[in-house]
C-alpha positions as CSV (number, residue, x, y, z in Angstrom):
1,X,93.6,-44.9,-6.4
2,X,94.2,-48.2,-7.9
3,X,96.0,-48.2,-11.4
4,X,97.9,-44.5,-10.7
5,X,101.5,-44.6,-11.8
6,X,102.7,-42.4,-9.2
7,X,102.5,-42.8,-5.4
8,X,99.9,-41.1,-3.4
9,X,98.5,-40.5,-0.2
10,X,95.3,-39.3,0.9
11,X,94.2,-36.7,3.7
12,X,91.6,-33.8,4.5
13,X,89.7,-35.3,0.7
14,X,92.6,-34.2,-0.9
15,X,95.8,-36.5,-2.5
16,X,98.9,-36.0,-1.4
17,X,101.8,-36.8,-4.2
18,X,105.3,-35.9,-3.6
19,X,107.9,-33.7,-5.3
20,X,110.8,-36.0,-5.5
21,X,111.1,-38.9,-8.3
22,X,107.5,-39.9,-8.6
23,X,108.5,-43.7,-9.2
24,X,110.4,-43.9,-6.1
25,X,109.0,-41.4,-3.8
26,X,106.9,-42.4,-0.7
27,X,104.0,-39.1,-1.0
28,X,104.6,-38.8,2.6
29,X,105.7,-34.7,2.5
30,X,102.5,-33.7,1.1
31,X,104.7,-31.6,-1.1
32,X,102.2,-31.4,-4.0
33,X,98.1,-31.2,-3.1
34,X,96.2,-32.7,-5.5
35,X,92.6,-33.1,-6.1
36,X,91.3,-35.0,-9.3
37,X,87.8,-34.8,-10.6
38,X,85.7,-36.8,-12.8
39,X,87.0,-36.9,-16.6
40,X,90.5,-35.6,-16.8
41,X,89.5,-32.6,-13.7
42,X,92.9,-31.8,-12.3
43,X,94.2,-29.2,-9.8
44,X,97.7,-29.5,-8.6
45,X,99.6,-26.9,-6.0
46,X,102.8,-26.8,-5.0
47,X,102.7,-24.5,-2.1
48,X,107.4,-24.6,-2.0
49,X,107.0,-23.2,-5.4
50,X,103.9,-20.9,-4.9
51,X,102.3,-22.9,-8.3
52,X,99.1,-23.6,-8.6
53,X,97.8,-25.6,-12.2
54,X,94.6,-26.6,-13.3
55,X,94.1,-28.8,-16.0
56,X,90.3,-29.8,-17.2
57,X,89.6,-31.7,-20.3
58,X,87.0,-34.9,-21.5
59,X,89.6,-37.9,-20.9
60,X,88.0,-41.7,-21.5
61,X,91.0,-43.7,-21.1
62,X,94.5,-42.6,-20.1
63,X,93.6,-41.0,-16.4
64,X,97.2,-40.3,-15.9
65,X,97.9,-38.0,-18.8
66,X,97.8,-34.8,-16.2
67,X,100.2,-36.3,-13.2
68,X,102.6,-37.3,-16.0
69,X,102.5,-33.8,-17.7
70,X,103.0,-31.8,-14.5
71,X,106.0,-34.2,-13.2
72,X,107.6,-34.1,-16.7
73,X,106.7,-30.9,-18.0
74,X,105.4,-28.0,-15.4
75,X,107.9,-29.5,-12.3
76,X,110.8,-29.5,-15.0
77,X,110.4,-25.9,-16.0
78,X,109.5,-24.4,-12.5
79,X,113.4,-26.7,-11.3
80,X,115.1,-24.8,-14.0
């Protein structure tokens, strides 16, 4: 969708985002499934890494706040 920081695809109504370096990645490996609801509704899974994490919340503004939190935070912790 227009205005996402991070590169995505889009197939079988889900998005497609990738697991590398989200700035410089082409989401072509469908490496992480995403779907994103209305609002800050967020489910990522990363079948490589058997994670699965939902994030929900009431978001007016900033609709990337859960993509950057799982590519900073969750990704970071499940590489370590």
């Amino acid at each position: 969708p227009a205005g996402w920081r991070h590169p995505v695809d889009y197939g079988y109504f889900w998005w497609i985002m990738s697991l590398a370096d989200p700035m410089n990645a082409h989401p072509d490996s469908g490496d992480v499934i995403v779907a994103a609801g209305a609002q800050g509704q967020w489910v990522f899974a990363v079948p490589k890494y058997d994670l699965v994490m939902a994030a929900t919340g009431q978001v007016d503004g900033d609709f990337e706040h859960a993509p950057d939190f799982f590519y900073t935070h969750v990704l970071a912790a499940v590489r370590r």
